[in-house]
C-alpha positions as a printed NumPy array, in Angstrom:
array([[150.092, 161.402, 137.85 ],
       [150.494, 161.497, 134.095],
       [154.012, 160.442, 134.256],
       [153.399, 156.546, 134.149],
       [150.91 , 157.087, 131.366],
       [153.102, 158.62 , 129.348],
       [155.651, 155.887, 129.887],
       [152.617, 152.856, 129.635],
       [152.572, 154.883, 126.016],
       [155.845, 154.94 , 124.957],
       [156.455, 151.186, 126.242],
       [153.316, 150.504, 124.021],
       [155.12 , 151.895, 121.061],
       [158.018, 150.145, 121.493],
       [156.685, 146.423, 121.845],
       [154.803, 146.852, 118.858],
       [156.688, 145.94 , 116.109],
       [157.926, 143.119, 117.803],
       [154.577, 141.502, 118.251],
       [154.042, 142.325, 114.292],
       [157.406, 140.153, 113.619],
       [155.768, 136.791, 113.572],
       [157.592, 133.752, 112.194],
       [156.979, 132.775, 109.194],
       [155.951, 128.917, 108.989],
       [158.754, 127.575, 107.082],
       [157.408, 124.387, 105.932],
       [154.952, 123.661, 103.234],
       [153.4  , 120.61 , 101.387],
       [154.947, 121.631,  98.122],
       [156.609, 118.267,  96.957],
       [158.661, 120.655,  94.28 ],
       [160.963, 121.859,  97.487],
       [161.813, 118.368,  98.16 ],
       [165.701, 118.104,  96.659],
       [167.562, 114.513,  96.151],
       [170.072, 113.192,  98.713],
       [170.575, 111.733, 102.028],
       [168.425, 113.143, 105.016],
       [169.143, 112.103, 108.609],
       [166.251, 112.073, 111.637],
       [165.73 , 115.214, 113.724],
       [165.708, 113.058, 117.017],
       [164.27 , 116.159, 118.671],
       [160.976, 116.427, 116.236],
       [160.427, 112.599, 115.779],
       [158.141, 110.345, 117.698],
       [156.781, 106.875, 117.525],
       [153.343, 106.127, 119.226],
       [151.803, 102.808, 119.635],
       [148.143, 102.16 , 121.569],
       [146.655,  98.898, 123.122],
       [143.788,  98.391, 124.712],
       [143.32 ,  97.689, 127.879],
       [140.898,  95.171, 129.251],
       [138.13 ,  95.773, 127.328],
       [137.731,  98.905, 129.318],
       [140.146, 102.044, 127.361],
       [143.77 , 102.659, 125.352],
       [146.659, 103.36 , 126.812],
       [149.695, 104.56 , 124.655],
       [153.253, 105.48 , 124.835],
       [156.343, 107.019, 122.667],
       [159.857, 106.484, 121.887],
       [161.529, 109.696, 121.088],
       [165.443, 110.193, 119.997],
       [164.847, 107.752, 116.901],
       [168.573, 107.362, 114.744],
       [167.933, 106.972, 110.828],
       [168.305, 108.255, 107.103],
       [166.356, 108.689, 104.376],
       [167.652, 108.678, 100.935],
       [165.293, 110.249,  98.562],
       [165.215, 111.168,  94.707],
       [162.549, 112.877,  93.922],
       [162.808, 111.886,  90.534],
       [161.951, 108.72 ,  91.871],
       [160.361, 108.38 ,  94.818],
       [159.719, 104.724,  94.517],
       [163.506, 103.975,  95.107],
       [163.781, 105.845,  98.218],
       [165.5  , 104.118, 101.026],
       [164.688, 104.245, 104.717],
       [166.171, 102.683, 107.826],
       [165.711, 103.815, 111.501],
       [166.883, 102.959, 115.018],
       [163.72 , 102.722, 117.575],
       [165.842, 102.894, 121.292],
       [162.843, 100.796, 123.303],
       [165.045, 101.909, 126.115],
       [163.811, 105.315, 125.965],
       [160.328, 104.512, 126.568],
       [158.095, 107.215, 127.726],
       [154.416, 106.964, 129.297],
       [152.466, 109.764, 131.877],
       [152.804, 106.25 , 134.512],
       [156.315, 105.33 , 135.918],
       [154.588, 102.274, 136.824],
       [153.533, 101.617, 133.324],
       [156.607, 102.341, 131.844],
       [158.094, 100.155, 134.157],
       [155.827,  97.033, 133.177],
       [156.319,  97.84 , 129.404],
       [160.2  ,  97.712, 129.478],
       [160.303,  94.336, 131.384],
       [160.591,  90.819, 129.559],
       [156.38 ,  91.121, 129.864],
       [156.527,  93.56 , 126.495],
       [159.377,  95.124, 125.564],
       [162.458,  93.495, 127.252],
       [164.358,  96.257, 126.278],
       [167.375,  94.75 , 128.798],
       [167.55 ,  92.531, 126.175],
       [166.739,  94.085, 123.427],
       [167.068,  97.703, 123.934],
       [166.4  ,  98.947, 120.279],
       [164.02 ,  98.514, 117.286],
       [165.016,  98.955, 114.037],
       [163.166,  99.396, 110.485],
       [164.364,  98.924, 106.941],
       [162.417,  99.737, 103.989],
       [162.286,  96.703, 101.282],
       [159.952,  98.511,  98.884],
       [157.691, 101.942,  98.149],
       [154.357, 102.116,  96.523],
       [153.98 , 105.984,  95.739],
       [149.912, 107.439,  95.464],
       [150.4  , 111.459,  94.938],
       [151.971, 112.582,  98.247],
       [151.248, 109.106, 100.256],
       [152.911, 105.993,  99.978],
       [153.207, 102.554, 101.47 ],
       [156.401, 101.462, 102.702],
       [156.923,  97.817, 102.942],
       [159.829,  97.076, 105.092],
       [161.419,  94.46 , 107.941],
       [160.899,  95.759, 111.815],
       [163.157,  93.913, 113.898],
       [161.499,  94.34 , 117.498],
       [162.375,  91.818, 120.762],
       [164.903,  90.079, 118.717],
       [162.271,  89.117, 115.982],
       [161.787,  90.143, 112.148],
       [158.89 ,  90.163, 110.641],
       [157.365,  92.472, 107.632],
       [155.358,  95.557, 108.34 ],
       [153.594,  98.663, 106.336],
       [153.658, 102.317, 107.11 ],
       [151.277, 104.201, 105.492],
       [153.061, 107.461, 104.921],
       [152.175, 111.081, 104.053],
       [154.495, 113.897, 103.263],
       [153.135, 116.899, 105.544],
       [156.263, 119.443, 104.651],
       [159.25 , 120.866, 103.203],
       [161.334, 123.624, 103.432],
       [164.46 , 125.027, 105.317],
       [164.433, 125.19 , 109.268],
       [165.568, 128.445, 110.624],
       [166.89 , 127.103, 112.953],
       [169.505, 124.083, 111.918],
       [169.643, 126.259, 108.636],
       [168.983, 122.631, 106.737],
       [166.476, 121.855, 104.571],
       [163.937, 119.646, 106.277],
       [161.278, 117.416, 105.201],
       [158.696, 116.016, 107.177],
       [156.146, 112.59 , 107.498],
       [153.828, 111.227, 109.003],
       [152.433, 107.591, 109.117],
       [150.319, 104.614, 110.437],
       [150.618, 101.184, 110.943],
       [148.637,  98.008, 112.713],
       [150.632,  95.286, 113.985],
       [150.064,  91.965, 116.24 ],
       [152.537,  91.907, 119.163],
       [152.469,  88.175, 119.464],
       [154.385,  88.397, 116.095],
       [157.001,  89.908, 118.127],
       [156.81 ,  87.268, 120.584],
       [155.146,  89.25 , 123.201],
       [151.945,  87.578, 124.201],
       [151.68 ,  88.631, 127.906],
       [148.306,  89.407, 128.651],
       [146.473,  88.206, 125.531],
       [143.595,  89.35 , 124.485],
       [142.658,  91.587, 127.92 ],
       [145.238,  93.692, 126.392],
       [145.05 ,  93.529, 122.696],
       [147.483,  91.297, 120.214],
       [146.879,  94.667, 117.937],
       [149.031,  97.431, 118.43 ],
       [148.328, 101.158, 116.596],
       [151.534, 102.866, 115.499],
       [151.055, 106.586, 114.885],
       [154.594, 107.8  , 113.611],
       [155.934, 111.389, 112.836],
       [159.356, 112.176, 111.491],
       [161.147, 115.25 , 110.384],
       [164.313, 114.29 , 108.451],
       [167.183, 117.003, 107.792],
       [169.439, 117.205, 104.825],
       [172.728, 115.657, 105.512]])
């Protein structure tokens, strides 16, 4: 009868050091980690969510994952950094197959048409570890200026890709009907809610 206690014991003694060997979080807000160069998306650990409102009533939201870009970045001088990324609309996700549906038809997104989004950066205001990037979103065939309000949230190198990665996140407000897609104005809102997050990886 003591036999499986002795073995519950020894199993106990065994697993033990491998609960101890937690991972170490690699990343850090530590701006002095961030090196110069050219950093490309981690299409894996980037998202793009934007919100409406529905009818008075609640929000409903959706991503786009998979987003294609670079990042070119002097620390030195943070002001000139560079940014331009690929949005595929195509890839639209929502908890709804319904919804998504409806969003990639020529109602919102028409991404038959126009089956990627893409933003370049024109100019960057720098406050401490925030800035506000001015740049041209091209969205449903149409360019017009937008802001991100970004914040650096980490640096450091990824066990896993072995690269050194940096991360953001961001916010931005923007009127669909500047994108010419007015279906359903205003019982769904003209004002859309962009909550981005991007980690970029040394190239």
């Amino acid at each position: 009868m003591r036999m499986p206690l002795i073995l519950a014991g020894a199993a106990l003694v065994v697993a033990t050091p491998l609960v101890a060997q937690q991972m170490a979080i690699p990343g850090t807000t530590d701006v002095s980690r961030v090196t110069g160069g050219t950093y490309k998306t981690d299409p894996g650990h980037t998202l793009i969510g934007w919100r409406v409102n529905h009818l008075g009533f609640n929000d409903y939201f959706g991503i786009f994952g998979d987003a294609d870009g670079t990042l070119v970045l002097d620390p030195k001088q943070p002001a000139a950094a560079k940014l331009d990324i690929t949005i595929p609309v195509n890839k639209l996700t929502t908890a709804s197959a319904g919804l998504t549906k409806h969003m990639m038809s020529k109602d919102f997104f028409n991404a038959d048409v126009t089956p990627t989004a893409r933003f370049t950066s024109t100019a960057v205001k720098v406050n401490g570890t925030q800035a506000a990037i001015t740049g041209n979103l091209t969205l449903n065939g149409v360019t017009k200026p937008v802001v991100l309000n970004a914040r650096f949230t980490g640096a450091g190198a990824n066990p896993m890709s072995k690269k050194e990665t940096i991360g953001f996140e961001a916010d931005a407000v923007l009127k669909r009907s500047d994108f010419n897609m007015t279906y359903g104005i205003p019982a769904v809102s003209d004002e859309v809610e962009l909550d981005i997050t991007v980690a970029f990886e040394k190239a």
